[in-house]
C-alpha positions as CSV (number, residue, x, y, z in Angstrom):
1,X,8.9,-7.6,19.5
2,X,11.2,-10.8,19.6
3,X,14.6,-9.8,19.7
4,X,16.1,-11.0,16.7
5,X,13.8,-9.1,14.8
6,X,14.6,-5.8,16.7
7,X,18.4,-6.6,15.9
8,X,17.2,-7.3,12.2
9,X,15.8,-3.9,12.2
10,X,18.8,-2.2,13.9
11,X,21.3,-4.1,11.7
12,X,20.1,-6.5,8.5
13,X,17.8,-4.4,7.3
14,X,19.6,-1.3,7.5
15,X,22.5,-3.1,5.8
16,X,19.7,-4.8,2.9
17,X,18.2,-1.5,2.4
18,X,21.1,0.1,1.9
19,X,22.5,-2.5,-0.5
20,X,19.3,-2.4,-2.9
21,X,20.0,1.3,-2.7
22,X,18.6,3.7,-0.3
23,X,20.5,6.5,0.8
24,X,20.9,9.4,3.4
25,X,19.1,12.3,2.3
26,X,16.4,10.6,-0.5
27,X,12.6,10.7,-0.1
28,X,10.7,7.2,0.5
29,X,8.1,5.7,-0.5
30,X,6.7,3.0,1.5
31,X,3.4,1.4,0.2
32,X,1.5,-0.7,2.3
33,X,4.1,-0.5,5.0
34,X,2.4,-2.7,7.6
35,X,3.7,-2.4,11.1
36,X,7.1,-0.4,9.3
37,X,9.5,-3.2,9.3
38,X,11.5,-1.3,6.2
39,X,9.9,2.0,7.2
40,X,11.7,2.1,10.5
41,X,15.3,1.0,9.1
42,X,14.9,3.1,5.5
43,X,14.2,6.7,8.2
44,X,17.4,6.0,10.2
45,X,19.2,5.6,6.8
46,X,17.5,8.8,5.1
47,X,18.3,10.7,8.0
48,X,16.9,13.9,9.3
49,X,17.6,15.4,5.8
50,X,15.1,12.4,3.9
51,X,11.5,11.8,4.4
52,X,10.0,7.9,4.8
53,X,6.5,7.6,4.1
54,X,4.5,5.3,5.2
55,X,1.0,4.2,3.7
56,X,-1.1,1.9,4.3
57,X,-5.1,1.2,4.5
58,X,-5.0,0.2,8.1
59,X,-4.9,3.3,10.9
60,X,-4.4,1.4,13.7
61,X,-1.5,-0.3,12.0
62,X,-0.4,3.2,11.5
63,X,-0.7,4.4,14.7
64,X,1.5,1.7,16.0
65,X,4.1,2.8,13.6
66,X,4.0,5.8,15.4
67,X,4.4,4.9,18.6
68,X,7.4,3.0,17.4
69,X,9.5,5.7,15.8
70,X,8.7,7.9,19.0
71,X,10.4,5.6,21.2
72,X,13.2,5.6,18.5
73,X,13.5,9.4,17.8
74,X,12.5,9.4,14.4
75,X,11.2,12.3,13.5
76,X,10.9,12.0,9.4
77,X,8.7,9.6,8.7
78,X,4.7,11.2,7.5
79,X,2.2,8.5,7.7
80,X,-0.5,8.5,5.0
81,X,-3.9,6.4,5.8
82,X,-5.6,5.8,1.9
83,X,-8.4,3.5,3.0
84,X,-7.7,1.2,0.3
85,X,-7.1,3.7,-2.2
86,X,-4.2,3.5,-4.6
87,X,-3.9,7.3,-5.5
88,X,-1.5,8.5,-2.8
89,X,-1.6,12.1,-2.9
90,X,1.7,13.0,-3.1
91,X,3.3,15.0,-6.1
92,X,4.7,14.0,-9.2
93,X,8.5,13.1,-9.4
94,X,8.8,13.5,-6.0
95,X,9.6,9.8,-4.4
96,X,13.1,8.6,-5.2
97,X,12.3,5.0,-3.9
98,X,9.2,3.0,-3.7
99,X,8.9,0.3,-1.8
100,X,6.4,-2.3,-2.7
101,X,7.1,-5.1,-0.4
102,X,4.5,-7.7,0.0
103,X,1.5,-5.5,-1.2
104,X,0.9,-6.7,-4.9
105,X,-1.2,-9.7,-4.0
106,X,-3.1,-7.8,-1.9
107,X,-3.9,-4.5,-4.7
108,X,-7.3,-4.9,-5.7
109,X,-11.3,-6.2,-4.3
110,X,-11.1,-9.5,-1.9
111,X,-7.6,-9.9,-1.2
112,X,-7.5,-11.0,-4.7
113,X,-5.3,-9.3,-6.9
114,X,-6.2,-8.1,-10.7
115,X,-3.9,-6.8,-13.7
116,X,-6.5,-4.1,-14.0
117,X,-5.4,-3.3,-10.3
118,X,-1.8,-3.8,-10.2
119,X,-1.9,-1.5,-13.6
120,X,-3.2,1.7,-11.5
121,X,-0.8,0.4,-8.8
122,X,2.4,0.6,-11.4
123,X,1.0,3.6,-13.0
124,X,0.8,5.7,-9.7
125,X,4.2,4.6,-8.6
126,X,5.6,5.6,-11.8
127,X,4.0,9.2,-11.4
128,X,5.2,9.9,-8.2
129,X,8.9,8.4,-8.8
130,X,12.1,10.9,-9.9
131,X,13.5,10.7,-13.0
132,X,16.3,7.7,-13.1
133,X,14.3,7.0,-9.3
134,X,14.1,3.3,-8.0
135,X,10.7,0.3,-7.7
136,X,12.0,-2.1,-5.5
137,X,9.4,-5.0,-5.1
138,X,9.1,-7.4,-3.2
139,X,6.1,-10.1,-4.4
140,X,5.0,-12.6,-2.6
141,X,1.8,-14.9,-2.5
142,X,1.6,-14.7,-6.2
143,X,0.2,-18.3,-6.9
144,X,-2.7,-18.0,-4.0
145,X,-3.7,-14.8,-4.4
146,X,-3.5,-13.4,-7.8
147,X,-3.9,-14.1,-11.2
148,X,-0.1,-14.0,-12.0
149,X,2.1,-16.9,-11.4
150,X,5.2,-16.4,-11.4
151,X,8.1,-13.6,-10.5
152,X,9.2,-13.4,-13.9
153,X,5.1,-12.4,-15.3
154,X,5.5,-9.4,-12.4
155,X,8.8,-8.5,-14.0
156,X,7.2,-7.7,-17.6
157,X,4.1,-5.8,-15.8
158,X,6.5,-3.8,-14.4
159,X,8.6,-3.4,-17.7
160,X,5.5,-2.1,-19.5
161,X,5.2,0.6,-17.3
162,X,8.4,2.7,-18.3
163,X,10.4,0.7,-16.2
164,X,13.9,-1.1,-16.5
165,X,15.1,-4.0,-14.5
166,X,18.2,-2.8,-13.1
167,X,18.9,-5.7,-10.6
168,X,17.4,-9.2,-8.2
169,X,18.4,-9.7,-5.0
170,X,17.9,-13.3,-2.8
171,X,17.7,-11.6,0.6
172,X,17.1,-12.8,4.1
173,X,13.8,-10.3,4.9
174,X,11.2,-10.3,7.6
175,X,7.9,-11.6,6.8
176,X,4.9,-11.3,9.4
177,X,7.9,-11.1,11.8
178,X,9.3,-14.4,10.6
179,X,13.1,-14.5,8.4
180,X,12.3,-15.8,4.9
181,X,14.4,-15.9,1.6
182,X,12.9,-13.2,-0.1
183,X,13.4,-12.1,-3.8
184,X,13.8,-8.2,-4.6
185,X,13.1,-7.3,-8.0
186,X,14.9,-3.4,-8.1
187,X,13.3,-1.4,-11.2
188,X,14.5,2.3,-12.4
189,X,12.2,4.8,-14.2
190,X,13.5,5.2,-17.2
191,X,14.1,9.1,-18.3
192,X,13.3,10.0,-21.8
């Protein structure tokens, strides 16, 4: 791992995950985590007391993730392999923070992203998220790879799901382990 992304990890994006609101303590949510590049960051800020966990389709990918937070002690993050699968398992209003960072363009058959897709996607993340609990998202690729095109058509998906915007962030993020401007969209569940 170059450096600057290791320091990124160790600093920035303990620093950006806090800021969009992650806390000691809270339960995690990361969905399609990749190699863990928020995974690793949001477990050091949970703490021992929180839970990260990390999902994704690929198991190797998920075995590396491992073998990273053994060398870095953490102990609290539960991987989940879903083969593709959107249904995560986990229970009801029981995630205070999902993370859905670079994943919506790839929800659905072929890489290709559909409405009908991204609909289960919103719908499961809405199940499993606390009352008043936090969507962050993170979308990128929008224009290749799905039939949305812009940010702002993500935003009202989102909103449609018993969801209110709560906040955008322009963030320096790590991207297939490259810096890019990135855009968070933060949502909350709304409580009735």
């Amino acid at each position: 791992m170059r450096e600057e992304i290791r320091s990124w990890l160790d600093n920035k994006g303990l620093e950006f995950l806090k800021k969009i609101g992650i806390k000691s303590g809270q339960t995690v949510l990361d969905f399609g985590c990749g190699k863990g590049n928020y995974t690793l960051p949001a477990a050091k800020i949970v703490e021992k007391e929180g839970i990260v966990y990390a999902l994704d389709k690929n198991s190797e990918t998920l075995v590396q993730l491992g073998e990273r937070a053994k060398k870095e002690g953490l102990t609290n993050i539960k991987r989940i392999n879903t083969s593709g699968k959107i249904d995560t398992g986990l229970r009801s209003d029981s995630i205070d923070a999902v993370l859905l960072y670079d994943i919506i363009h790839l929800v659905g058959k072929d890489d290709s992203s559909t409405l009908k897709d991204r609909k289960k996607l919103y719908k499961e993340a809405h199940r499993l998220i606390k009352p008043s609990g936090m969507l962050s998202v993170y979308p990128t690729h929008l224009k290749t790879h799905t039939d949305v095109g812009s940010i702002e058509e993500i935003r009202k998906e989102i909103l449609d799901f018993s969801f209110e915007f709560e906040k955008e962030f322009l963030e320096i993020l790590v991207h297939d382990d490259i810096f890019i401007d990135g855009k968070i969209l933060n949502f909350r569940k709304k409580t009735k």
